[in-house]
C-alpha positions, 0 to 999 in steps of 0.5 A: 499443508495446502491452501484452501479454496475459502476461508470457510474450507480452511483449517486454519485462517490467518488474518494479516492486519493494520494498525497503520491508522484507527479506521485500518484498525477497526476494518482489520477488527471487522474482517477477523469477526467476519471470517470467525463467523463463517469458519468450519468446526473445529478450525482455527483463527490466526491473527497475525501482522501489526495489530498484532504486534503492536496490541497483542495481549489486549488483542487476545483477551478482547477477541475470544473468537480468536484462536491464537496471536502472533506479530510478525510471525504465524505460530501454527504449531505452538499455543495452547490449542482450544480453551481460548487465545494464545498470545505469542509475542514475535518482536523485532530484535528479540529471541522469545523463551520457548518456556513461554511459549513464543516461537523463535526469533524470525523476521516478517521479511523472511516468511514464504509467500504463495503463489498469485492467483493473479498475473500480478504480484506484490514483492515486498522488498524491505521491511521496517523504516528509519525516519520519524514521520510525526505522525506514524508509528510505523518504526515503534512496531516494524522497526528500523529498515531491513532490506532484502538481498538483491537475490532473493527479491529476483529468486521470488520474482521468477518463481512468482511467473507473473505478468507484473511485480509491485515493489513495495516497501515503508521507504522504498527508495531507500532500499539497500540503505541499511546494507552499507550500500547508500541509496542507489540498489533500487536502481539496478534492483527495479532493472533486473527485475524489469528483465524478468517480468513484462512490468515493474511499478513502484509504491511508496516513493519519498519525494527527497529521494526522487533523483533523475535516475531513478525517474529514467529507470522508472519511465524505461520500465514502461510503466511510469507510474509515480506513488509519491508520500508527499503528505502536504505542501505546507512548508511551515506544517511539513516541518511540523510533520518532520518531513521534507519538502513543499509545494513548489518543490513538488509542483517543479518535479512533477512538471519535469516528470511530465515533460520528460514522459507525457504518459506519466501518472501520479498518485499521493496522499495527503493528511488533513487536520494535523495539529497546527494545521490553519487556514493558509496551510489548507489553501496551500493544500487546496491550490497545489491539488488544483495544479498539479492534477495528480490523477489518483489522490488519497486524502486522510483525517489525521489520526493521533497515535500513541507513541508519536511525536504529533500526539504531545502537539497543540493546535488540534483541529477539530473534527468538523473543520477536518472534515469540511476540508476533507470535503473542499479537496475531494470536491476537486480531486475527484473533478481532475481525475474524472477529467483524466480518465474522460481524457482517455475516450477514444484513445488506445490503451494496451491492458494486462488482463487480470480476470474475466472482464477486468484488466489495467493499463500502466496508470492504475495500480492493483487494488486501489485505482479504477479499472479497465472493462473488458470483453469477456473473450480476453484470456487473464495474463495475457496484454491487448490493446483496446479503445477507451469507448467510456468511462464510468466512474474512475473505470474505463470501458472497452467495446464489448465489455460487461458493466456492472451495471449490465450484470443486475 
């Protein structure tokens, strides 16, 4: 077996999905209909991930496209083969009947991952998460939290030969918990790793889990990065959320972070119109986005999903309040992080190149912040430093690079 160049050179096209929230759903629904279109005679689709998991069997029927459904597993080899989908159900904790036709019992966590094309990488370093978020179904299809062995993260790290790791995971500081082992092994885990490779960034942190060594690790990483899950500030509707925290506390910890690392950068995510949500929770919301200036910020409709604790709340907001306050916070969000990259004019920033054109430095992580135009003479994988000339959008402009602008 090799990888195909395309999807429409493939024999076999896998989609991984989402079923995190409706809109990840139905993106994940448009891309499967997306690449049966254009697939060759005779191949096959594979859907694979957490819809999958989680709608499996409807999933199957309601998509005739479909060649064949599995959790977190692939099934290539088992299925009926041609005369519509075949479910096969892979789940956490269970060892499916071959009478059934399902695969062997095999954890998401233990599949072979490819190589990147990019200098850059995702490790994912456990799978599953043991809290109770009230609004995320995440622990009814991923399951409890299972961490990888130290051993195998750094055996992939190396045989990836890249430029930077991202180290993700539902709760990543969490990490080796479930092991017996506290919640101590990110730190030792994010520094073996950063001897391996040029950079080391961290997605998904839960804020209670911030302690002072792990924000030293994190800054002697070079790349002091910080993807806090904060969600709100509202003391009264974190509870509701059945999560920690408030807004002063996180205010008082991104100062610090700031004090001890000028260069620091934030990311967070923050739901609005959960149930219960008033008018003073969303002021709160409003003033803390203002002070704190995080320079990327995600901002969410509350989505009710079946199974959660926030689906049996009252107080439902409704749809046109959600999103007139949705509105109010990207209003100043996307001032500040337009002021922060404005910042940057004029200053020197070192990119690692990731393609003809495009690179990042430490303040933008793959896939989901801005970018950094580049001359187009920079070899990827390779680490200059160039001057901010511009900014366009929530990009930065090097002298000599090609927008897209330029390219009409």
């Amino acid at each position: 077996m090799s990888p195909a160049f395309s999807p429409g050179d493939a024999d076999v096209v896998v989609v991984n999905t989402c079923a995190f929230v409706e809109e990840a759903r139905q993106e994940s629904i448009d891309t499967i209909l997306a690449l049966a279109d254009g697939r060759k005679s005779g191949s096959e689709i594979v859907v694979t991930g957490c819809l999958a998991e989680r709608y499996g069997q409807e999933l199957a029927e309601a998509l005739p496209e479909v060649d064949r459904v599995g959790g977190f597993g692939v099934p290539l080899t088992n299925g009926a083969g041609g005369g519509g989908p075949t479910s096969v159900a892979v789940s956490i904790g269970t060892k499916p009947s071959v009478a059934q036709n399902m695969v062997p019992e095999f954890d998401l966590l233990n599949l072979p991952r490819p190589r990147s094309s990019a200098p850059w990488a995702y490790v994912k370093i456990a799978e599953g998460c043991d809290r109770a978020c009230g609004f995320c179904a995440i622990p009814s299809f991923r399951g409890p939290q299972r961490s990888r062995s130290r051993t195998s993260i750094l055996d992939e790290v190396e045989a990836l030969e890249v430029k930077e790791v991202v180290l993700v995971a539902q709760d990543l500081a969490s990490y080796g918990r479930d092991q017996g082992h506290g919640n101590k092994e990110l730190i030792p885990l994010v520094s073996e790793v950063g001897a391996l490779v040029d950079r080391v960034r961290l997605l998904y942190l839960y804020p209670s889990e911030l302690t002072d060594r792990l924000i030293d690790t994190i800054c002697e990483t070079q790349v002091p990065y910080f993807d806090l899950s904060l969600q709100h500030v509202s003391r009264p509707l974190l509870r509701k959320m059945r999560r920690w925290g408030d807004g002063s506390l996180f205010l008082e910890r991104i100062e610090a972070i700031r004090r001890r690392e000028p260069n620091a950068v934030f990311r967070s995510n923050f739901i609005v119109g959960y149930p219960g949500e008033t008018e003073a929770d969303h002021d709160a919301l409003l003033e803390f986005v203002a002070a704190a200036r995080l320079d990327w910020c995600g901002l969410f409709s509350y989505s009710a999903e079946a199974g959660t604790y926030a689906v049996g709340l009252d107080g439902a907001v409704a749809a046109e309040l959600v999103a007139e306050r949705l509105d109010e916070l990207n209003l100043i969000q996307d001032t500040i992080t337009q002021a922060q990259r404005d910042d940057l004019i004029g200053e020197q920033v070192e990119v690692l190149v990731d393609a003809v054109g495009v690179g990042r430095t430490h303040r933008e992580a793959p896939e989901i912040d801005g970018v950094v135009r580049l001359p187009p003479n920079l070899a990827p994988g390779t680490f200059h430093s160039v001057e901010v000339v511009a900014v366009q959008g929530p990009d930065l402009l090097t002298d000599g690079a090609v927008t897209e602008s330029d390219d009409d």
